[in-house]
Structure formats: structure tokens, C-alpha cells
N, C-alpha and C positions, 0 to 999 in steps of 0.2 A: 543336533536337530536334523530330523531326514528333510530329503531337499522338494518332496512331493511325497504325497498321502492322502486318501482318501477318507472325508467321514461321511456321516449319515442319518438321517434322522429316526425315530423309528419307524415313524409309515414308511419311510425308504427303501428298510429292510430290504425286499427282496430283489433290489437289485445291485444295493452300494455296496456288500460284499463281492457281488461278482464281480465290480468294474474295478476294485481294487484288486480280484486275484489275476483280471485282465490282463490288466497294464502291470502287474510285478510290484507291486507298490504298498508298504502299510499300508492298514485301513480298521478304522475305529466306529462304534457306536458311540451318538451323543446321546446325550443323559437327558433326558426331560424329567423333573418332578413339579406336581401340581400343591397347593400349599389348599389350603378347607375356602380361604378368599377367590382363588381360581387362576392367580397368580401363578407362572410357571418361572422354575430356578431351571437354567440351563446349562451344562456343561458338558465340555467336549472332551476329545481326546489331547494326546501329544500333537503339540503343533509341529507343521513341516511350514517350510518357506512359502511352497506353493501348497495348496489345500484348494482341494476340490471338494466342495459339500453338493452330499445328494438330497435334495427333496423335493419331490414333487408336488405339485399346488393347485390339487383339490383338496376341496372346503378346506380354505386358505388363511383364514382368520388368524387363529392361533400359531399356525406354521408361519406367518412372516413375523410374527411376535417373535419366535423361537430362532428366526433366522437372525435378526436382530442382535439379540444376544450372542449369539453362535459369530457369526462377525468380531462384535464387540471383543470375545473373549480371543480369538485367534489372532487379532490383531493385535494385540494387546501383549498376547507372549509368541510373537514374533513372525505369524507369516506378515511376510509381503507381497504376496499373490492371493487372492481369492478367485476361486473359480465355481459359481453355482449350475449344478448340473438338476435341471428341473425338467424332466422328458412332459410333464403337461402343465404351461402355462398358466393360472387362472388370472382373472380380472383383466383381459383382453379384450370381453364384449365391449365395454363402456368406453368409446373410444374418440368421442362428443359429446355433447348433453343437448338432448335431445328435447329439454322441456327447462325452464325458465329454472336456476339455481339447483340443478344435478350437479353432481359431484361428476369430474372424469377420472373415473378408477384408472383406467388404463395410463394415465398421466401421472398418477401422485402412485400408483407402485412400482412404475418404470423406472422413477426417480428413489424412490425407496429403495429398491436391489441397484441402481445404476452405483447410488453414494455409499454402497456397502461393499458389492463385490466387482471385481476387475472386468469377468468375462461371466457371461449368460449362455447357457447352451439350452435350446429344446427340441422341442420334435412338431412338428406342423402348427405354431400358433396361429390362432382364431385372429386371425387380422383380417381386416373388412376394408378400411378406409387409409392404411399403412402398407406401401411399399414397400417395405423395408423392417425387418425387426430393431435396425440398429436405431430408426426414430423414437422405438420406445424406449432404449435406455440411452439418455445421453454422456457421453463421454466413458460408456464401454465397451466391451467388444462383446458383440451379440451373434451367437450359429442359432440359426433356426435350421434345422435339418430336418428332412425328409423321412418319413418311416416307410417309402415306397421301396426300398431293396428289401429289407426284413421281410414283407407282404411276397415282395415276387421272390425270395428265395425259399421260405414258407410254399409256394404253389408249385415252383420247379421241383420240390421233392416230391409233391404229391401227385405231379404228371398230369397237371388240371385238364379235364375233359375238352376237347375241339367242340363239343356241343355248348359250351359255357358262351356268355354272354356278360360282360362286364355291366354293373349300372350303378350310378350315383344317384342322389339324392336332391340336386340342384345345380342350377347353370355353375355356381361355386366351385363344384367337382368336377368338372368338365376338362381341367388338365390332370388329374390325379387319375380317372379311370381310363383316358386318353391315352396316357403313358404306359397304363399296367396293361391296357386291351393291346396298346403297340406291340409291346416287347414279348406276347406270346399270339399273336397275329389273330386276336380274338373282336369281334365286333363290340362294340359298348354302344349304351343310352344312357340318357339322365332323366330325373323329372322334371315336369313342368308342373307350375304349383297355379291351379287356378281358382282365382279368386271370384265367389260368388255371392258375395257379401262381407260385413264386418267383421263376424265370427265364423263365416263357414268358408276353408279351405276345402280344397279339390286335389289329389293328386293324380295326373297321366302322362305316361310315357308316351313318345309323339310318334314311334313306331312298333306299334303292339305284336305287327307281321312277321317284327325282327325277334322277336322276343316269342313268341309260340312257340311250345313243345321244348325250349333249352332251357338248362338250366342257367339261374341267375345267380351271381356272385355282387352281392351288393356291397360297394367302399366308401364308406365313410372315415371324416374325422374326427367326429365326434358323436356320440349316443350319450344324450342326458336322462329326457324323460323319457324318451321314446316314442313317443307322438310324430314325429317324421319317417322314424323308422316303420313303425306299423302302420302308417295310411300308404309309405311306399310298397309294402309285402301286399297290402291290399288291393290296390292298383296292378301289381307283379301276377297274381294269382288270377286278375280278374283279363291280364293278357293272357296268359293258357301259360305259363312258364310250368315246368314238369318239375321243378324245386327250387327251394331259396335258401343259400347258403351267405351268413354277413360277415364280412371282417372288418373291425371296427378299430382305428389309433389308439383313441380313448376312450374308456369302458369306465361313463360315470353316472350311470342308470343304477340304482339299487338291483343286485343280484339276483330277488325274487320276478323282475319281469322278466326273465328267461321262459317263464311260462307262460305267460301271456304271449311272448313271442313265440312261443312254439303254435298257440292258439289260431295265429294268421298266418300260417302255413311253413313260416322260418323253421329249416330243418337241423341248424348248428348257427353260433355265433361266437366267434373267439374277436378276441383284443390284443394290441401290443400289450407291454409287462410298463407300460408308462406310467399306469394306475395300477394298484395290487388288486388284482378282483377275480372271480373264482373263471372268468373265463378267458383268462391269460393266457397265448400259448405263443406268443411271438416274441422272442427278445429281443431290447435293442442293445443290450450290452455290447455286442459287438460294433457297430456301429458309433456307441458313444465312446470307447476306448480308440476306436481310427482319429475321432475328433481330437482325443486327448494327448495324444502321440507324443508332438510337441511338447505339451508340458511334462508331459514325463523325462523328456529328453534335455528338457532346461534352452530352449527353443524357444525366442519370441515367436506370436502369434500376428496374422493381421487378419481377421475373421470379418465381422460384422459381415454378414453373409444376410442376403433375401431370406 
């Protein structure tokens, strides 16, 4: 039995081959087959001791199903390590209940992967009302890492423009474009979202003087519908900004609104590789293999990291 090994799910693909050629380590595809009931048979590769599974968890239903099992079968012929490497979290919103007999998703999945695998690795979860990643899974070791070096080593190739002007999309973002505007001595803004009724939001940036004639590099964590994305480009345009360029963590918009965002003035939009999706150009492979180091090296961990 090798002593580490990576597997994979298939939406994983395109990145759990790489993180196993990373780190020097087998690595295998797991086998999903679906049955005419909708019932899924799962099977993995050769167990290693420690086993890192890769998948990511958008539209997440079926894939913690598949995780499940995937668990079930490695432990069963012999790791005693599990380590799930999920670069985009889901079911992070629901993190209270908000209205009389909700369910708190963020609770009952925490505990889901907490009682299946050892250590949780991701990349910026959507946490609201949680310090800490490690509260969502109790009694494992949780990295929530950053996809902010990937974004600035991504821009230090490209020799980003001194005219550039960093923005986010909510007080939310306010250390993430803070840090990226730091480290290349660029100015940033954020939105402010005003509210003018029940259903009608507002979005403006509170200094438009800063933002005329440069162009704007908007960072976000997440792009779902894009309804935030495109009232901020409208807002951006309607300051005199001379272009709008977006780079986004997670890319979980359906691929056709690429158009639509071109529509309000967005001139390119790329994603980390967290989600497979056609506007991928950042990897975090490298970044997740630094994390992994350790267990390749047969190296207790003490992670549970912010």
C-alpha cells in the first residue's frame, strides 16, 4: 500500500491529476456509475494510507452522496487518513435559520465531511457569521486558504497597468482588494449597495473621481447569477472608468452570461480552476500542493486555519 495518493472525482478532473503529478504521488480516478433509479455505485482507486480526494462542491447534491461512499470504501480497505481537498465549498450560505423550522445546511454538512474525513482544505469559504472554518467541521482540521497569491502572481506576469484601480463588490471585500491594491501600490474601492425599497437595490462607488478615465480590475469571490457583478460594471461605467476587466475565485454563473457581461461594458473575465468552467485561467494547484507538503512527507498537520 503506497503511504499517500491522490484520487478524484470526475468533475475534479481538471485538477486532481495535477495535484497528484505536484506532489510526486499516485493518483487515480473514481468511478461513478449511475443505475435507470438514479442511484450512484461508487468506486475508487488503490487505497494509500493517507488519501487525498479531490472534489469540488458545486451543485453539491449528488457529490456528497458520492463522497460518502468514496469515504466508506477507502476506509474500509485501509486508509487512515482522509484528506478532502474541495477548492469551492458549497452549502456555506445557510449558516442560521433565518425563518421558523430552516434547516442549517452549513451545520448538518460540516458535520457530514467533519465524520468522514480527517482534514478539509479550501479556498476563500463563503463565511458570514463564522470566524473560523474550523467551527464548521468539528473535530477536524480545516485550511481555508486564500486564492489571493495565484490572482497577484497571475497580475505580476502581466505587468498590471499603474492606471488600474482595484474594486470590490461589497464592504465584504474590503480586505481582499486592500491587500491585492497593497502589494502593487494601486488605489481600490468597493461598493456600496443602496437600498431604495424592498426589491430595488442601488449600486455606487463613494468615490467616482477616483475611478474616472482608469481602468478597473474587479475581485471577487464568488459570481453565481451575476446580478451583482453587472449592476457593479454599471455603476463602474456610469463613473467614466476607460475598462472593466473581472477576476473572479469562483466561476458559478452559467458560461453563456459571458455575453451578457460583455453587454455592460466587462472587457474579459477569468476564474481560479476551483470550478471547471470555460473561463479558468488561474490555478491553484500550486498553492494546494504547499498545503499538502506534509502529508506527503508523512508529517502530522495542525492546520485548522481562519
Amino acid at each position: 500500500m503506497n503511504s499517500c495518493a491522490v484520487q478524484w472525482m470526475p468533475t475534479s478532473a481538471h485538477f486532481g491529476p495535477r495535484l497528484a503529478e505536484a506532489l510526486g504521488i499516485p493518483g487515480n480516478a473514481i468511478d461513478l456509475h449511475r443505475f435507470p433509479d438514479g442511484e450512484i455505485r461508487t468506486t475508487v482507486g488503490p487505497t494509500a494510507a493517507t488519501t487525498i480526494v479531490c472534489c469540488s462542491l458545486n451543485q453539491p447534491n449528488e457529490k456528497l452522496i458520492a463522497l460518502l461512499f468514496a469515504a466508506e470504501a477507502l476506509r474500509r480497505n485501509g486508509a487512515s487518513r482522509l484528506v478532502l481537498v474541495a477548492p469551492y465549498l458549497g452549502y456555506m450560505r445557510q449558516d442560521a435559520a433565518f425563518r421558523p423550522g430552516e434547516a442549517i445546511s452549513q451545520h448538518a454538512i460540516g458535520s457530514l465531511l467533519a465524520n468522514n474525513f480527517d482534514r478539509v482544505i479550501t479556498f476563500d469559504a463563503h463565511l458570514h457569521r463564522r470566524n473560523s472554518l474550523a467551527h464548521v467541521f468539528p473535530g477536524a482540521e480545516a485550511d481555508n486558504l486564500s486564492a489571493a497569491p495565484a490572482i497577484e502572481a497571475l497580475l505580476r506576469a502581466e505587468t498590471i497597468s499603474p492606471e488600474t484601480v482595484i474594486v470590490g463588490p461589497d464592504e465584504e471585500s474590503r480586505a481582499r482588494v486592500a491587500d491585492i491594491a497593497g502589494h502593487f501600490k494601486l488605489p481600490y474601492d468597493v461598493a456600496q449597495k443602496v437600498r431604495l425599497g424592498d426589491q430595488n437595490v442601488q449600486i455606487a462607488f463613494p468615490e467616482p473621481r477616483m475611478l474616472s478615465g482608469r481602468r478597473a480590475l474587479f475581485i471577487d469571490d464568488i459570481v453565481s447569477s451575476g446580478g451583482t457583478l453587472t449592476a457593479c460594471a454599471q455603476a463602474l461605467m456610469t463613473s467614466g472608468v476607460s475598462s472593466i476587466d473581472v477576476i473572479v475565485v469562483h466561476a458559478l454563473f452559467p458560461p453563456p452570461l459571458v455575453v451578457g457581461f460583455g453587454g455592460v461594458g466587462i472587457r474579459s473575465i477569468r476564474s481560479t480552476d476551483s470550478v471547471q468552467h470555460p473561463t479558468n485561467a488561474i490555478s491553484l494547484t500550486p498553492l494546494l500542493a504547499d498545503a499538502l507538503r506534509q502529508e506527503v512527507a508523512g508529517v502530522p498537520t495542525d492546520s485548522s486555519l481562519a
